[in-house]
C-alpha positions in Angstrom: 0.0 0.0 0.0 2.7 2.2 1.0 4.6 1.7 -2.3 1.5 2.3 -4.4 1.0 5.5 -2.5 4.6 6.5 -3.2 4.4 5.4 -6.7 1.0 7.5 -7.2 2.8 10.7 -5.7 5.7 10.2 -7.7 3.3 9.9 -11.2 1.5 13.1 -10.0 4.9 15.0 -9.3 6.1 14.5 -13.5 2.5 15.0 -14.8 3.3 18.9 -16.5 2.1 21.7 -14.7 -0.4 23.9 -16.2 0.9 27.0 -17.8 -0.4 29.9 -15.9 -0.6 33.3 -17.0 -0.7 36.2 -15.0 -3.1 39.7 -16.4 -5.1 42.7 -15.0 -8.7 41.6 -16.8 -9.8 44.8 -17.3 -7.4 46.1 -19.4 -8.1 43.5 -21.9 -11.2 43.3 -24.4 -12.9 39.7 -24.4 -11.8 38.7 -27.8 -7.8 38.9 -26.6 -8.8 36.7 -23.5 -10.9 34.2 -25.4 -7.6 33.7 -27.8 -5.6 32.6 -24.6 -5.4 28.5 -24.7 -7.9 27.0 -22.9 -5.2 24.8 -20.4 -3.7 27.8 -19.0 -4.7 29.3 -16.0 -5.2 32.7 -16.1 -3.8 34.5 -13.0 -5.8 37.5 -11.5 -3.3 40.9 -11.1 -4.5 44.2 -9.8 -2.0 47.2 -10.6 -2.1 49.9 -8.3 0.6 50.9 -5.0 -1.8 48.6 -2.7 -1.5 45.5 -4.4 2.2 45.7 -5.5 3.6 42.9 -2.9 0.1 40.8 -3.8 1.2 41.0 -7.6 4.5 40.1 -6.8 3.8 36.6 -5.6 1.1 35.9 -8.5 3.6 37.0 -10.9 6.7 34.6 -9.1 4.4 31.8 -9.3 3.2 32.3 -13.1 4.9 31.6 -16.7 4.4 34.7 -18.0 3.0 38.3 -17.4 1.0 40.6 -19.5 1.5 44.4 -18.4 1.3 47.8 -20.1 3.3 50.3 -20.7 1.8 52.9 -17.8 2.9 49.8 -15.4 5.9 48.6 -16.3 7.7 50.4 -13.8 6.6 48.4 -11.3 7.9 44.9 -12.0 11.7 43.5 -11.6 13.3 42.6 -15.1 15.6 40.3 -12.8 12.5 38.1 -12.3 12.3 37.3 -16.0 14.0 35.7 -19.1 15.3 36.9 -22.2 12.0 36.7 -25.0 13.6 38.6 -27.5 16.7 36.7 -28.5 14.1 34.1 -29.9 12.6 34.1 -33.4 9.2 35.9 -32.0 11.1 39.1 -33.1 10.9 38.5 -36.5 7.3 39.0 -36.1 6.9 42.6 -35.1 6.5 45.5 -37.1 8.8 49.0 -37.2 6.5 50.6 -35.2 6.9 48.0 -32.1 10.7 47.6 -32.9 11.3 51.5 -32.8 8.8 51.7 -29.5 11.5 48.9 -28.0 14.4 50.8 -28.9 13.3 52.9 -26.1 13.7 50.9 -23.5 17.6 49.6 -22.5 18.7 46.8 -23.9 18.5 44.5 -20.7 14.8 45.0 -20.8 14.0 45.2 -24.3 15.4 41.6 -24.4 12.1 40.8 -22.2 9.9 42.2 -23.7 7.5 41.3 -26.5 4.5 43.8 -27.4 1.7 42.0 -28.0 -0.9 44.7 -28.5 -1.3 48.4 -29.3 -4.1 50.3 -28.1 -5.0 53.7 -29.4 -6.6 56.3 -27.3 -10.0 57.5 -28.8 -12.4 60.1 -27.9 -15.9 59.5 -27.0 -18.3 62.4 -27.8 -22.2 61.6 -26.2 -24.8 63.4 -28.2 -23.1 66.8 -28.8 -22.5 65.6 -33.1 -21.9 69.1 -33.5 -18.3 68.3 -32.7 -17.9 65.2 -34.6 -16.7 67.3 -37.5 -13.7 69.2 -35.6 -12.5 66.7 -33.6 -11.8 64.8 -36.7 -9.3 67.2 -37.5 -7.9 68.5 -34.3 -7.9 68.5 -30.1 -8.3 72.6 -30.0 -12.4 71.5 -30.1 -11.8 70.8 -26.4 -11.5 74.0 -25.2 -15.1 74.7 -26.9 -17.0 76.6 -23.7 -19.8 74.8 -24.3 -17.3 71.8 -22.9 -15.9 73.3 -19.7 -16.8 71.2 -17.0 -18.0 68.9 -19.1 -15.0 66.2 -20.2 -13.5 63.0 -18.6 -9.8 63.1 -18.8 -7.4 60.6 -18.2 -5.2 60.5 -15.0 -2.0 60.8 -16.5 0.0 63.8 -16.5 1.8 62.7 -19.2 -1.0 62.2 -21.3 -2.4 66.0 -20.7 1.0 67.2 -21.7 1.0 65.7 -25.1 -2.7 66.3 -26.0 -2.3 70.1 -24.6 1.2 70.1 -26.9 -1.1 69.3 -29.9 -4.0 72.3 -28.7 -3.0 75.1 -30.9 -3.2 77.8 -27.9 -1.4 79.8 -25.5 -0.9 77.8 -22.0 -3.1 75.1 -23.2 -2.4 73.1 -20.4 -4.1 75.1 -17.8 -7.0 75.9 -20.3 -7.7 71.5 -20.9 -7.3 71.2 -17.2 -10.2 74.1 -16.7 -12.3 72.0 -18.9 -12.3 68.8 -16.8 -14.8 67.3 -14.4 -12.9 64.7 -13.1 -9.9 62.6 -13.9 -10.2 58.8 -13.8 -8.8 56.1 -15.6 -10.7 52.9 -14.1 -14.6 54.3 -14.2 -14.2 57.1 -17.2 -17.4 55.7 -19.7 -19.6 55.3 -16.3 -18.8 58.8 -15.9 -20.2 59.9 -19.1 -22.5 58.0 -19.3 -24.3 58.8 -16.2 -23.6 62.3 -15.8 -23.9 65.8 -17.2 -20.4 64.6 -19.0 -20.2 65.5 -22.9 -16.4 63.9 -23.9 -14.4 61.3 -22.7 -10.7 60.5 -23.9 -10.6 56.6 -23.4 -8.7 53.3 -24.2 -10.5 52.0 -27.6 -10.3 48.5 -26.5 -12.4 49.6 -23.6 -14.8 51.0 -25.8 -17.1 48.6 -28.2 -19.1 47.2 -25.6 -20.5 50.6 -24.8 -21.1 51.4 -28.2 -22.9 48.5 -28.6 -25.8 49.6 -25.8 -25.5 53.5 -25.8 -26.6 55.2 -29.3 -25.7 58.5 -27.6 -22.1 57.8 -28.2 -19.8 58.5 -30.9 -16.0 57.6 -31.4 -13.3 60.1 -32.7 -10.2 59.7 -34.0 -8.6 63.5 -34.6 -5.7 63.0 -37.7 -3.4 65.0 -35.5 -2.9 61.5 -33.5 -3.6 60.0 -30.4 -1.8 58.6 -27.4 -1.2 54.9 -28.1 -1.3 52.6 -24.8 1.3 49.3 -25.7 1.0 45.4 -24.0 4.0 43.2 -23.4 4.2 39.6 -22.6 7.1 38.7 -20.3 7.9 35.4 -19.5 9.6 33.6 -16.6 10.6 30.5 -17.6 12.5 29.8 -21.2 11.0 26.0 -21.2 8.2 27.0 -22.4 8.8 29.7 -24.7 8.0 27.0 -27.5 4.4 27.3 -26.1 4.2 31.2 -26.0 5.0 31.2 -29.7 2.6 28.7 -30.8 0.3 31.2 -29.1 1.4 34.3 -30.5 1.7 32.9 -33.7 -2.0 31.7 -33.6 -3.3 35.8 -33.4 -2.5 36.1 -36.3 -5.4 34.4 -38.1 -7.6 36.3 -40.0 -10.7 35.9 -38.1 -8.4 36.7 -34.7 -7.4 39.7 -36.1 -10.8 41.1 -37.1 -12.2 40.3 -33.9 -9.5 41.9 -32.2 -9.4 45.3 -34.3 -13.5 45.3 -33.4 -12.4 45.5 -30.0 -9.8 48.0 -30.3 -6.7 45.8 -30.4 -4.0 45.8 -32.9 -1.3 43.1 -33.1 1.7 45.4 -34.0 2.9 42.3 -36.0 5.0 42.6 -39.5 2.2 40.4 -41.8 0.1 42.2 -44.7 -3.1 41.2 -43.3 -2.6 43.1 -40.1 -1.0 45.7 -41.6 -4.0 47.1 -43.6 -5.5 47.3 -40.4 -3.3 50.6 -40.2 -4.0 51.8 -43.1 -7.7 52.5 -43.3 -9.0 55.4 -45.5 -9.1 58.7 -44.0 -12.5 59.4 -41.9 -13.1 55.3 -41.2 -16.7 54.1 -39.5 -14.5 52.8 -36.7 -10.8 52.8 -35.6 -8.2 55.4 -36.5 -7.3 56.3 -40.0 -3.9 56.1 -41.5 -3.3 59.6 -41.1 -4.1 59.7 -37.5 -1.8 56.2 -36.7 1.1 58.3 -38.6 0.8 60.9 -36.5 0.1 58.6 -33.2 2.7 58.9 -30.4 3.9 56.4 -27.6 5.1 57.0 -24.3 9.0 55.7 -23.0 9.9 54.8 -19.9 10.9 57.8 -17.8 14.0 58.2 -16.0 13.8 59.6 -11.9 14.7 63.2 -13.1 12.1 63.2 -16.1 9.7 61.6 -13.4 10.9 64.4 -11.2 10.5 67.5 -13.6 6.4 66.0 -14.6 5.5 66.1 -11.7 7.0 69.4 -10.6 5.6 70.7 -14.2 2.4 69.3 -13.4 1.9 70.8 -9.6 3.0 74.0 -11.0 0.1 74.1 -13.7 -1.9 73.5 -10.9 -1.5 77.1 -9.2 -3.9 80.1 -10.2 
């Protein structure tokens, strides 16, 4: 009895353990989870200062981590492999290769985009606007808007969108326009409240769109801020599987889903490629023009950190 116990343990020990995979849901539409093999377990992560030591563990104990760019401060490169050196990188396009030159070269070797996420504006009834926000951000200083728009909470994204505002000490005059700044509750916001415009995540987007008729999306051809995913991966064994993975987004069907949601593969094939490339005022999703002109956001060093903040705190004063 003994021996078959011992010989049962020992069988269960060597069976392989189930990838697991470790991801903040929310930040990802349903058609990128549902493309996530069904064996692996997918690992609950909450980003924020409160949950940094919880995250920690979850991430220790999975094979690999999906994180964007606004949080990838907050893990330790030591705690993962190499991705890059691997033939997954001769699947990404410039746009993701010139976004990882940005990055040193210890942790670009880690890191794998796997999605690109443009920023879009959501207008609720007022069409009146449609028009010039197609062209431009100054339509965001409109009076009829002061009080009246859901901004991001990112200094760094107000900086670039007030750099784009063709007016003197833009800054203060988008800050003037805002009635509140949130980043986990922005389409509730409009939705349910006096709010006209909300600057939003696309791939947060279509399932709103889908209930509210009130709402319309905006892509101005100046640009928009573009929000980038990453894989990273703690354990080279099974990079074989993470490429069979990877590899399988890029189906046709995969990628139309994906782009309905507001997710684009920034992958070097044709197919997903004319997903850029759309003609200039499209029913949905950016237009060429407005990916051309489309801007990303490098990791900050402490004194850049230091001089944002300091720049931002100062806008803050009458």
């Amino acid at each position: 009895g003994k021996l078959s116990l011992l010989f049962l343990l020992n069988s269960c020990s060597n069976l392989p353990k189930k990838v697991k995979i470790a991801l903040q849901n929310s930040f990802y539409p349903e058609s990128f989870k549902d493309t996530i093999p069904k064996d692996w377990k997918q690992e609950k992560i909450i980003f924020g200062d409160i949950e940094l030591q919880k995250n920690r563990t979850t991430i220790l104990n999975s094979d690999f981590t999906l994180i964007n760019d606004g949080w990838i401060t907050s893990v330790d490169f030591a705690e993962f492999e190499k991705i890059n050196e691997y033939r997954l990188i001769e699947n990404l396009d410039k746009r993701s290769i010139d976004f990882l030159g940005s990055f040193n070269q210890n942790n670009r070797s880690k890191l794998f985009p796997i999605g690109v996420v443009p920023y879009t504006i959501v207008i609720k009834k007022n069409k009146e606007f449609i028009n010039s926000a197609r062209i431009s951000w100054d339509f965001l200083l409109s009076k009829k808007l002061t009080g009246k728009i859901i901004f991001p909470q990112s200094p760094r994204i107000m900086f670039s969108i007030a750099k784009k505002i063709n007016s003197f000490n833009s800054l203060k005059k988008l800050k003037n326009q805002a009635m509140v700044f949130d980043d986990k509750n922005m389409l509730n916001w409009l939705i349910n409240s006096d709010a006209c415009v909300a600057i939003v995540p696309y791939s947060l987007c279509s399932k709103y769109l889908k209930i509210d008729p009130r709402l319309s999306l905006v892509f101005p051809s100046q640009g928009v801020p573009l929000m980038w995913h990453f894989i990273l991966s703690r354990s080279n064994l099974k990079n074989q599987i993470l490429i069979k993975w990877i590899k399988s987004l890029e189906n046709k069907s995969i990628v139309d889903k994906l782009v309905s949601e507001g997710w684009y593969l920034p992958f070097d094939s044709d197919y997903i490629q004319s997903k850029y490339k759309s003609e200039i005022y499209p029913l949905s999703g950016p237009s060429k023009q407005c990916w051309d002109n489309s801007w990303s956001f490098p990791v900050l060093t402490n004194e850049q950190k230091f001089n944002l903040e300091n720049s931002w705190n100062e806008s803050l004063t009458p």
